[in-house]
N, C-alpha and C positions, 0 to 999 in steps of 0.2 A: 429683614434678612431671610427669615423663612418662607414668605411669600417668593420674593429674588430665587430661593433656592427648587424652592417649588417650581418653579417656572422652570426651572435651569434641566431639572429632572422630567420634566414633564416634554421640552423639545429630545431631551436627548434620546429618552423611551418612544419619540414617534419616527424622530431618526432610524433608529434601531431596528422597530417594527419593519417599516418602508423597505428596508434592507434586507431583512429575515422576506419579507413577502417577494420580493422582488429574485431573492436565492431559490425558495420553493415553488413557485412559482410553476418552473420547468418542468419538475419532477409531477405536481401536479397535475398538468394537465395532460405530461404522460399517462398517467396510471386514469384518468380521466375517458383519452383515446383508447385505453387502451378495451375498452369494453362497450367501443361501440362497432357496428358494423360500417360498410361503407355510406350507406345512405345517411345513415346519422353523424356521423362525420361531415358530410359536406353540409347537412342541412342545420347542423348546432353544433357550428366549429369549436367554439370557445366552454362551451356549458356543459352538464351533465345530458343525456336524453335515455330516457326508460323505454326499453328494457335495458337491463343489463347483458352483456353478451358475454357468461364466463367460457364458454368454450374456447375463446380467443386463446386463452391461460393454456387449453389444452390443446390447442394446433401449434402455438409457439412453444409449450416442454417439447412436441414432440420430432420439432426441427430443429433444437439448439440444445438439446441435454446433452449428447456426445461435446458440443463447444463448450459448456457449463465443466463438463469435468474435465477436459483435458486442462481448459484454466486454472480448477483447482490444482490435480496433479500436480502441472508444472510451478502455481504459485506456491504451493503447499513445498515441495521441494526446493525453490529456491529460497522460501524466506527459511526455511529447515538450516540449511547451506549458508546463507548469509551469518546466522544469528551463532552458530559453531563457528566460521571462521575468524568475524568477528571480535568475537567476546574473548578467543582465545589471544588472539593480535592485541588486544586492548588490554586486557590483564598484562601480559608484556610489556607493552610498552608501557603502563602506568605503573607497575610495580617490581622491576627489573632495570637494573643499570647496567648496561652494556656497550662496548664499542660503536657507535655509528644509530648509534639509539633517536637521539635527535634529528640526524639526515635523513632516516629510514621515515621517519614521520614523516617532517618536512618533506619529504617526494611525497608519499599518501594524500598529505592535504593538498599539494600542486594538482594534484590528480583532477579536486573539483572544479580546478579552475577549467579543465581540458572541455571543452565542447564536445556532448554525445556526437555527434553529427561530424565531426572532423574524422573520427575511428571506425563511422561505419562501412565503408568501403573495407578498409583495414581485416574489420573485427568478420567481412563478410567472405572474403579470400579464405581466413583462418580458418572457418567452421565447413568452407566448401573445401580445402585441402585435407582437412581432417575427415572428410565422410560423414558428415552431421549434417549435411543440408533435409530437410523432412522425417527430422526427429526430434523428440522431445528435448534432447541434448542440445540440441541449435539453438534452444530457450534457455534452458535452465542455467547454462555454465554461464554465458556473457551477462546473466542476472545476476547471479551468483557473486560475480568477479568485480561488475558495477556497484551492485546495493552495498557489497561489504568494504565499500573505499569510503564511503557516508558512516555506515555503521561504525563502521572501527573508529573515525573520528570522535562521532558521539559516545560510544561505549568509553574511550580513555578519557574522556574528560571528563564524563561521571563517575570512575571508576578511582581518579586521583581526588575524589573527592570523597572517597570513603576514610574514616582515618584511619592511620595506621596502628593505633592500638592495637586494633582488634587482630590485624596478620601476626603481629606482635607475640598478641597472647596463645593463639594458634599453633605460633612457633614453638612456643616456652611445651606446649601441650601434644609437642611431636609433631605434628602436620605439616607433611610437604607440600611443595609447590602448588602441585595438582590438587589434591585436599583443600587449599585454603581457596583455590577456585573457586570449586565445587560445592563446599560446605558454607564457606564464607562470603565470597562475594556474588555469586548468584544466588541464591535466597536475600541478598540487598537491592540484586540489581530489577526486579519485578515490572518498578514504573518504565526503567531506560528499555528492557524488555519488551514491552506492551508499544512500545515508541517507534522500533524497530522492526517489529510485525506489521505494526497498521502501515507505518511508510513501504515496505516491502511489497507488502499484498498491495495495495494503491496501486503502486506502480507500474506493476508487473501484470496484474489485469486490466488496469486500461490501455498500456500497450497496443498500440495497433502497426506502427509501420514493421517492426523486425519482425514479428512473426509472418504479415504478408510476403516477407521477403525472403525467409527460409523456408518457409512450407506451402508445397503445393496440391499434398493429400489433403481432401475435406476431411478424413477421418481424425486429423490431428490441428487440425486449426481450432484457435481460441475461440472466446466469445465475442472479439471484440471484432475480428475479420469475418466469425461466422454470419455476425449478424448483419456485417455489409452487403456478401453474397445473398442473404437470405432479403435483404430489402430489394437486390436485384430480381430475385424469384417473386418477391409477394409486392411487386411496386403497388398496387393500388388495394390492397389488405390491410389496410391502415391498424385495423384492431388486433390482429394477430401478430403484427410489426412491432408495434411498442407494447403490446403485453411482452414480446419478448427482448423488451426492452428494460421492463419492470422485474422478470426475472434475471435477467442478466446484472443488474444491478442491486438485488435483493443479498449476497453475501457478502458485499462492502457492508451494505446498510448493517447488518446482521454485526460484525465486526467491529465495526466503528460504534458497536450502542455499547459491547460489552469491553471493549479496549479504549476507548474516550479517555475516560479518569486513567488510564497510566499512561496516554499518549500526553494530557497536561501535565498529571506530573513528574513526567521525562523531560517532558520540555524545560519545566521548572526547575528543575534538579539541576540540568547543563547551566541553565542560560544565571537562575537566584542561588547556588550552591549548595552545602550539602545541608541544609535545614530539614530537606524531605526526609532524612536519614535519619533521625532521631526516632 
């Protein structure tokens, strides 16, 4: 049996491997390109070639740091935006009984069902009637309005999974509505927190068709359309290209090392109950 078991484990972890190789893979051979010149590039496509070329690092900050932070900005604001609209919707609906409480949901979750792609003509009228076409606001709000139809599903369903003792006790010890928010269910809500940031930021930085579609200042385009324009400029600068390829994707990375462990257990918390909460 332990032989059998050995075996068993022993294909699964090559499995696994094969998988993990085949995902970084890409990333690799970016950051790879990303420090050669041209000649080394055509002549040792696949491999590392010496010298190293870091100046590539500094011709790409110095054509996509403007795209670098307007992404922030505009990420940093919407997931700001999402995680306050959210959290407050969800407290509501998870710990408030009211009229039409149930329908008000049930439309939120139909929401998911709606196809991005059916609204954007819709959502594109709207932001050119309002005078928001080549501004930050053309990004931020339809993020905002999107991420927090997701959000607010997940925050009430973690959120009815806190028990209700503790609002209970809250009560018994004066604290309002707003109080036992504040005091009490955000300082629990940490993992579902950390859940709703890495989805937000994900999103909203890789982003590429709506912001090509509301902005036609270069000063205010993202990373994700800069760096299209910018392969149009540097077509055969291969090293300067996906270096700034590598920074462009260095604040996911960054992100996702420190938010990981609440993005799991957020996860854990919706999908296995409130165990995480003890």
């Amino acid at each position: 049996m332990s032989t059998r078991q050995g075996r068993r484990d022993l294909l699964i972890g090559s499995i696994l491997m094969i998988l993990v190789i085949f995902t970084l893979f890409p990333y690799v051979f970016m950051v790879v390109t990303s420090l050669k010149d041209n000649d080394q590039f055509h002549t040792s496509y696949w491999i590392p070639s010496l010298p190293f070329h870091w100046e590539n690092y500094t011709a790409a900050w110095n054509q996509i740091s403007v795209y670098i932070m307007n992404s922030l900005i505009v990420a940093c604001t919407s997931m700001i935006g999402v995680l306050v609209l959210s959290s407050i919707a969800a407290f509501v609906f998870a710990r408030y009984k009211f009229l039409g409480r149930n329908f008000l949901f049930t439309m939120i979750a139909a929401l998911l069902m709606v196809p991005s792609i059916s609204s954007l003509v819709p959502l594109f009228i709207l932001v050119r009637d309002m005078g928001l076409i080549n501004t930050r606001l053309a990004l931020i709000l339809p993020y905002m309005a999107s991420g927090s139809i997701f959000a607010t599903f997940l925050m009430r369903t973690f959120f009815q999974q806190v028990p209700n003792e503790l609002f209970e006790a809250a009560h018994i010890d004066g604290a309002a509505g707003w109080q036992a928010y504040f005091y009490v269910m955000l300082p629990l809500s940490g993992p579902i927190i950390g859940t709703i940031i890495l989805l937000t930021l994900t999103t909203v930085w890789n982003d590429y068709f709506w912001p090509l579609l509301t902005l036609t200042d270069d000063n205010l385009r993202t990373v994700t359309t800069g760096l299209a324009f910018l392969q149009g400029q540097n077509v055969t600068l291969w090293g300067p290209l996906f270096a700034g390829y590598v920074l462009a994707s260095l604040p996911l990375v960054i992100v996702y090392f420190f938010a990981s462990r609440y993005f799991i257990a957020g996860v854990g918390g919706v999908v296995g109950g409130g165990d995480m909460l003890k």
